[in-house]
C-alpha positions as CSV (number, residue, x, y, z in Angstrom):
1,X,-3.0,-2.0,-28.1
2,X,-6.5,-3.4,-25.9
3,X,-4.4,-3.6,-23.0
4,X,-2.7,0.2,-23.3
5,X,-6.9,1.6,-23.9
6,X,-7.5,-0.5,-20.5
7,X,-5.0,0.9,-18.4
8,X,-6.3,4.5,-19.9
9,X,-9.6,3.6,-18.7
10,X,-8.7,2.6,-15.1
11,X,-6.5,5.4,-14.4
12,X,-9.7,7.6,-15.9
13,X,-12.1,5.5,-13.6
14,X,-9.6,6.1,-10.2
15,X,-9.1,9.8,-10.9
16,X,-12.6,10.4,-11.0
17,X,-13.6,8.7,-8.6
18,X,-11.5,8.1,-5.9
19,X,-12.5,10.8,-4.0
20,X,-16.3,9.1,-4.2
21,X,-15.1,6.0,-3.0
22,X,-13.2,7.2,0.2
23,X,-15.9,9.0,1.0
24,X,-18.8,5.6,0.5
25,X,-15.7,4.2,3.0
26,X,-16.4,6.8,5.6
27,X,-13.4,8.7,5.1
28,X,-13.9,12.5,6.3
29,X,-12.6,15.2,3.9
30,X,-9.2,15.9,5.8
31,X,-8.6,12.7,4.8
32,X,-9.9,12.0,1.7
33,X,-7.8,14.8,0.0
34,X,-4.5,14.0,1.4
35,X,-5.1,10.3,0.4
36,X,-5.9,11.9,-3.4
37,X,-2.8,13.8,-3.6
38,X,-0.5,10.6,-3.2
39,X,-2.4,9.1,-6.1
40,X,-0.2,11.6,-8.0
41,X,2.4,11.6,-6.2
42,X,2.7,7.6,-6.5
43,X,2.9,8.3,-10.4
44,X,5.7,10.2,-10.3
45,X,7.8,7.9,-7.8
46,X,6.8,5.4,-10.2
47,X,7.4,6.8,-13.2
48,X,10.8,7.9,-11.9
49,X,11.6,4.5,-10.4
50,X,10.7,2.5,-13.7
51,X,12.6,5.1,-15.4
52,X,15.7,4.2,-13.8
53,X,15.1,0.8,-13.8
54,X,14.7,0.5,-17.6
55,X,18.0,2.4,-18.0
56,X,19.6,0.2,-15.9
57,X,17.9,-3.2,-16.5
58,X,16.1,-2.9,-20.0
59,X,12.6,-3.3,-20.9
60,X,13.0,-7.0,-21.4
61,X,14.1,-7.8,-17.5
62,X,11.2,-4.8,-16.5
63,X,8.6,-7.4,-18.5
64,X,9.7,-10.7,-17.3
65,X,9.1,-9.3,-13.5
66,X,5.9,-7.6,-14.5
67,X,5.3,-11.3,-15.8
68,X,6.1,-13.2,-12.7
69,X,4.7,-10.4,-10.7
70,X,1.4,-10.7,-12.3
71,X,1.3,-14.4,-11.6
């Protein structure tokens, strides 16, 4: 349950302050906004895409990867 109140806390640390950050990085504006929006619209590709891939693989094969991936 640490690890699900973790992620939480990341996602809430990137949403607010991603736009911050690009801008320490010298990113102008027109920049920094379009680079915001595919935050969000990575987490719905994603979402979709692991949706899929549990239906079709199961949550045990999605784990394993996210296992090997994370090593």
């Amino acid at each position: 349950m640490a690890v699900l109140h973790l992620v939480t806390l990341v996602n809430f640390f990137l949403n607010s302050w991603l736009a911050l950050v690009l801008a320490i990085w010298v990113f102008r504006q027109a920049k920094r906004l379009p680079i915001t929006s595919l935050y969000y619209v990575g987490g719905i590709a994603g979402g979709l895409v692991m949706g899929a891939a549990l239906d079709k693989a199961g949550p045990a094969v999605l784990g394993a990867y996210a296992i090997l991936g994370a090593a």
